[in-house]
C-alpha positions in Angstrom: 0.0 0.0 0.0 1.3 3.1 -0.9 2.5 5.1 2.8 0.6 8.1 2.7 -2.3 5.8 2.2 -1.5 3.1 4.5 -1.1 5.8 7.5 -4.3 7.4 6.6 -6.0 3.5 6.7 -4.9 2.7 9.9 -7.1 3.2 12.6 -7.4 1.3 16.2 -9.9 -0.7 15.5 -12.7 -1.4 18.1 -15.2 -3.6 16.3 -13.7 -7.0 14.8 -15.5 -9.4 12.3 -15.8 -12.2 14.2 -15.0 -16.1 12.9 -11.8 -15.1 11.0 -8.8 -17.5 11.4 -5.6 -16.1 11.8 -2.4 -18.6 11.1 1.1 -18.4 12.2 1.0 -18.3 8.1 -0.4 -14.7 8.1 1.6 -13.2 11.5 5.1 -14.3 10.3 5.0 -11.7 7.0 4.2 -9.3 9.7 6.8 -10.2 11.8 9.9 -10.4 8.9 8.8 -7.0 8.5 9.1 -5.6 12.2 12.9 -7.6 12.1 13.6 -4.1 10.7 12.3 -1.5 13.7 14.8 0.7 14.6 16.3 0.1 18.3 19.2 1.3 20.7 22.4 -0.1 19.6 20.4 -2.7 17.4 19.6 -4.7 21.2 16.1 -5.3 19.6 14.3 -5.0 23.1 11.0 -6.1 21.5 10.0 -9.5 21.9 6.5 -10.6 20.9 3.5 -13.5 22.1 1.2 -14.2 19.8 -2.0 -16.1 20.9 -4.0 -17.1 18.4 -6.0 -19.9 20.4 -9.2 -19.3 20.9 -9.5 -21.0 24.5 -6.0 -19.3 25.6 -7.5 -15.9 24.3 -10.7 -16.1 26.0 -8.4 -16.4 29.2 -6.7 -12.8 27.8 -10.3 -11.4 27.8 -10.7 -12.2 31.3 -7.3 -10.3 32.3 -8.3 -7.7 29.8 -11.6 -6.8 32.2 -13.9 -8.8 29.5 -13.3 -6.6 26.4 -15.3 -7.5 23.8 -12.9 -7.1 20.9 -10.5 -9.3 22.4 -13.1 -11.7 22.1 -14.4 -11.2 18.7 -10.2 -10.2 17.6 -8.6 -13.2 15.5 -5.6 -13.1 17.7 -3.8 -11.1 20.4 -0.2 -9.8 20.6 1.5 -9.3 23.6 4.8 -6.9 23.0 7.4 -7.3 25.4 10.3 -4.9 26.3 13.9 -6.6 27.3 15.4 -4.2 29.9 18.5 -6.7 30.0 18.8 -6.5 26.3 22.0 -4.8 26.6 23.1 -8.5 28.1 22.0 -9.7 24.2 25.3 -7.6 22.6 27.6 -10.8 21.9 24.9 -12.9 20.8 23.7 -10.0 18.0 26.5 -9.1 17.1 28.7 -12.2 16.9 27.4 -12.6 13.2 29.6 -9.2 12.4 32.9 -10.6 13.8 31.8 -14.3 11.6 32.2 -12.3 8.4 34.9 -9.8 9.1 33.1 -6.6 9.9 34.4 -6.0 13.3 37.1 -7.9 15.2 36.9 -9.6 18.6 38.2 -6.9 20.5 36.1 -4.3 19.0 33.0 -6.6 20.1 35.0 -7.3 23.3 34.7 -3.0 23.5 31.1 -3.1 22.3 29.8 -6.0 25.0 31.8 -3.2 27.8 30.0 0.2 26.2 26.7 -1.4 26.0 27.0 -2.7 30.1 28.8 0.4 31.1 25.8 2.6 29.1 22.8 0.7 30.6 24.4 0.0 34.0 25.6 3.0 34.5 22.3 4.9 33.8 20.3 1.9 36.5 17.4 -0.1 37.0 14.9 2.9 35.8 16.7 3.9 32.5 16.6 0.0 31.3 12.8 0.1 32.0 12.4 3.2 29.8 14.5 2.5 27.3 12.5 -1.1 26.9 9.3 0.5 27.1 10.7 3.3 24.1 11.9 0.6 21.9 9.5 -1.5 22.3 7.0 0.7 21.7 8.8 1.6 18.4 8.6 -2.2 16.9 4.9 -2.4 17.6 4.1 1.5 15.8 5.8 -0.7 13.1 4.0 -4.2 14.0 0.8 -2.1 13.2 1.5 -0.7 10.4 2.8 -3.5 8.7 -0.4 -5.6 9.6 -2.7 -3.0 8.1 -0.5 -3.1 5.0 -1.3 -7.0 4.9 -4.3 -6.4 5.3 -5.1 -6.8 8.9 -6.5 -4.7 11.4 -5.3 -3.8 14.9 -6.2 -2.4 18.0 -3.2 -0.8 20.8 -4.6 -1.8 24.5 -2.9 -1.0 27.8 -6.5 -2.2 30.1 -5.5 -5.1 31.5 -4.1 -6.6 34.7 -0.5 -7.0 34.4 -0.1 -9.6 37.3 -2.5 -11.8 35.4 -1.0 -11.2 31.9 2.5 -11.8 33.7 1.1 -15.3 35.4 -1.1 -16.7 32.4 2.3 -15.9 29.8 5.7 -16.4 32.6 6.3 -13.1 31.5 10.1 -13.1 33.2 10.4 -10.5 35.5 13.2 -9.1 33.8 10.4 -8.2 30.8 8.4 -5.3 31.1 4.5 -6.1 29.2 4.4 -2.9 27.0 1.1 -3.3 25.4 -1.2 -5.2 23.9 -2.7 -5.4 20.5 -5.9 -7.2 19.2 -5.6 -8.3 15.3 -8.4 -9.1 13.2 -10.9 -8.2 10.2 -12.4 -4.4 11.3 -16.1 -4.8 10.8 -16.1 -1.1 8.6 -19.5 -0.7 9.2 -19.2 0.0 12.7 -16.2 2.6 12.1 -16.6 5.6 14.1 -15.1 9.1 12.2 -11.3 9.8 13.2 -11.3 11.9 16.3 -9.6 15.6 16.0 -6.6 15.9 15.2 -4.3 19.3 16.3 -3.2 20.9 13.2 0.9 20.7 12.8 1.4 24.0 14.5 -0.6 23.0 17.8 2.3 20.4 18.4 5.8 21.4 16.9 8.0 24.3 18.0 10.7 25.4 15.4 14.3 26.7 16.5 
């Protein structure tokens, strides 16, 4: 779909068709596509769950106060920040010292920047900078969904102790959001709410 178009498209969608199937066929396109979101240090804090069973996402419902759309949704995604993902930086970038790009002492210097840079800043920082990138890969999750053809919906109402039980969420993961994926039933679309005009939210130097 053509960008200006696709961004126009999107919407959070609040009514879904109910009865489509979703596959681990249709999510993975989706997913090959959110490989590319940008992230600090390329850490790739985002981690995903995907629950496209329809007993397991009735159980979501119930830690999602008994929404409606995550009933009638064709699947649910969980998006996860890492706030240890500096602790990732061997294991990423081991591929670039394979072919030549960097040597083992320049990872051996990256693995030290990336623990001095996270470790340095504490507990809080990690938790923010998860949430930021995170939050990032699932603006592109979205995007790249309704470009496939596939609706979504953002959702932060639920119970995060449940969510964290039902999934053994680690506690080292922080749940960022959640998104409902389906079929919007267009009918039911609302107009898009007000939107402030460019000036209302940028200020030039």
């Amino acid at each position: 779909m053509e960008f200006t178009k696709l961004i126009d498209k999107r919407r959070s969608a609040n009514n879904f068709i109910e009865g489509i199937t979703m596959t681990e066929e249709d999510i993975r396109p989706i997913l090959e596509d959110v490989k590319l979101a940008p992230s600090a240090f390329n850490l790739q804090h985002a981690e995903y769950i995907v629950v496209l069973n329809q007993e397991l996402k009735e159980k979501v419902r119930e830690a999602a106060y008994g929404q409606y759309k995550v009933h009638s949704a064709s699947g649910v995604i969980l998006v996860l920040g890492d706030r240890e993902a500096y602790k990732q930086t061997a294991h990423i970038s081991q591929g670039m010292v394979d072919l030549g790009i960097i040597t083992d002492c320049e990872l051996d210097n990256l693995i030290d920047d990336n623990t001095k840079f996270y470790e340095e800043r504490g507990e809080a920082f990690m938790k923010e900078d998860a949430i930021r990138n995170a939050s990032l890969s699932a603006m592109l999750f979205m995007l790249a969904a309704k470009n496939r053809g596939w609706d979504t919906c953002p959702m932060i109402g639920f119970d995060q102790q449940q969510m964290r039980a039902l999934f053994n969420v680690p506690a080292t993961h922080e749940i960022v959001l959640m998104m409902t994926i389906g079929k919007e039933k267009e009918s039911s679309q609302s107009l898009r709410g007000y939107r402030k005009p460019v000036e209302e939210f940028t200020t030039y130097y």
